[in-house]
N, C-alpha and C positions, 0 to 999 in steps of 0.2 A: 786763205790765211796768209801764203805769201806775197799779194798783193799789197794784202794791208800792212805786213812788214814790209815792203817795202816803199810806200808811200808813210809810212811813221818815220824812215829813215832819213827820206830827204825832206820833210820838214823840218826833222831835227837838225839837218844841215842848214834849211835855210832860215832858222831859227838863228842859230847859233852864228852864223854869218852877219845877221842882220844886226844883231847886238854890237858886232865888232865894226861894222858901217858908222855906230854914234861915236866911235872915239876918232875918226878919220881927221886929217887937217886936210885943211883947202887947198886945192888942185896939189897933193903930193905926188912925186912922180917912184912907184914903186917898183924895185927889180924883179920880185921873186913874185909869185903867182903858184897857188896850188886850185887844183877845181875838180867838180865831179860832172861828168855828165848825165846832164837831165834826161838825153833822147835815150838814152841806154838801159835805161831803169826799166822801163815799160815792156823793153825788149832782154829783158832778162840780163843785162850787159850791166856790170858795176864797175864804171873806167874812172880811176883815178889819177890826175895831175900834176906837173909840177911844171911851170916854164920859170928861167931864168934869163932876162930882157937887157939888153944891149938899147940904143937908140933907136935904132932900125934893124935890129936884128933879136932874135930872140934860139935858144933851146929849149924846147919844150920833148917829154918824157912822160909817155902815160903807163899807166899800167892795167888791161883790162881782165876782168874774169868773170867767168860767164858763169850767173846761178846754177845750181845743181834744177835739173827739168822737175824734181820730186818724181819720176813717173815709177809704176809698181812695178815695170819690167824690165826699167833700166835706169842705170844711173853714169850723168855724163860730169865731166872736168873740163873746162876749155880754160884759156889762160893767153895772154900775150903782153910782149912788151915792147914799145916802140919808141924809137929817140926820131926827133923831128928837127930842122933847121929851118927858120921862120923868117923872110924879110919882110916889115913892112914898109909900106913902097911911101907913106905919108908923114912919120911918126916923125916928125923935127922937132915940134913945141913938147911934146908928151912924149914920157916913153912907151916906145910899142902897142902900139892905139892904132886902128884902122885898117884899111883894107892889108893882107897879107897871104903872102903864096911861100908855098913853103915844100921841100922834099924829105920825105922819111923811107924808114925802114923798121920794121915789123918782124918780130919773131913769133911763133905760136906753136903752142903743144897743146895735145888733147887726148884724152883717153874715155873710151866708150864700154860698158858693161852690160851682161845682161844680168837682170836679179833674180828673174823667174823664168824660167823654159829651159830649153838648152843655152848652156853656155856662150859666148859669145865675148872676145874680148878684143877691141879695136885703140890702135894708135895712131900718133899723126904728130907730124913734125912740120912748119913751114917757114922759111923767110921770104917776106914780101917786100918790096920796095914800091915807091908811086909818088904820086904828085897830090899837093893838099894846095885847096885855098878857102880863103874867110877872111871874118870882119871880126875885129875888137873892139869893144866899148867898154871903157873906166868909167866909171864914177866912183872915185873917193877910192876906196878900198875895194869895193866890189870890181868885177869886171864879167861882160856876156862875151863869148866869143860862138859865133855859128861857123861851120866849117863842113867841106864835102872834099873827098879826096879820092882815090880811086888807085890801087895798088897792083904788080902781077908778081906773080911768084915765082923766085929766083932760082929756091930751091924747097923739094919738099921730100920727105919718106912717109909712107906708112906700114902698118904691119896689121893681120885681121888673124885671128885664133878660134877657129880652125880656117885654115886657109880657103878664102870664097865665100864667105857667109857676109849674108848681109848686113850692114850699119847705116844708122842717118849722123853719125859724128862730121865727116866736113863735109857733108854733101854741100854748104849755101856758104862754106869756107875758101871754095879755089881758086878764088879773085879776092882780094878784100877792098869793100866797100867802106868808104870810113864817112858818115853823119852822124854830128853831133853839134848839142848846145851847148857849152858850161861854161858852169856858176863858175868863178873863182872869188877869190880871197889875196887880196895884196899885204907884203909883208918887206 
């Protein structure tokens, strides 16, 4: 059932995107850009968008949050936010179009439960920093950007209740890995 919510979701996104594609003018050059990532969905990840585009330069700011697992013996929270500084290296005729590298920084919190057994209660604190690059393509209103970036962690805490028990909360958290595809929306 969470599947299918979630592939009802981003139809509806790329539904509702698509609609706003017919009112487009020709070759307009747009600042603002919101998008969702497509690779994310499948992996339980709902990262949302926002870049604001210079020339050749861009801020981009997602926000991600990671679905609840539904599992019967636990229930997890993951969350992160990250601001990005984006140059790209081609964009003269167009704004922010084309190949781009870019440096961010990542914060993330999480908290782990258990809902059946003994008790168990895990947290988790991390800022990341790392290097991203990727390609952008506009058309009209729309825009794809794929992108792969690779972060280490600057600083983190955790905390486990009772102290020593085991968790899978950031086990695949200690680096972060950043792929993705996203839809955007010019404005």
């Amino acid at each position: 059932m969470k599947r299918n919510a979630t592939l009802l979701f981003l139809s509806l996104v790329l539904v509702y995107l698509n609609g706003f594609s017919s009112f487009a003018q020709e070759a307009p050059s747009y600042k603002n850009r919101v998008g969702i990532n497509a690779l994310g969905l499948p992996a339980e990840n709902l990262v949302l968008s926002y870049e604001h585009s210079f020339r050749k330069n861009g801020l981009w700011m997602g926000l991600e949050h990671r679905l609840n697992q539904l599992s019967d013996d636990k229930d997890q929270q993951v969350n992160s936010l990250a601001l990005e500084y984006r140059y790209y290296f081609f964009a003269e005729d167009k704004r922010a179009e084309g190949l781009f590298a870019g440096v961010y920084s990542k914060y993330r919190w999480g908290e782990e439960n258990t809902v059946s057994g003994s008790s168990i209660q895990h947290e988790y604190q991390a800022v990341f920093s790392g290097l991203n690059a990727g390609y952008r393509y506009n058309y009209k209103r729309l825009a794809l950007s794929a992108f792969l970036g690779y972060g280490l962690p600057l600083w983190s805490t955790e905390s486990t209740r009772p102290p020593g028990a085991t968790h899978e909360l950031n086990e695949n958290y200690e680096n972060d890995l950043r792929i993705g595809l996203t839809v955007g929306f010019g404005f």
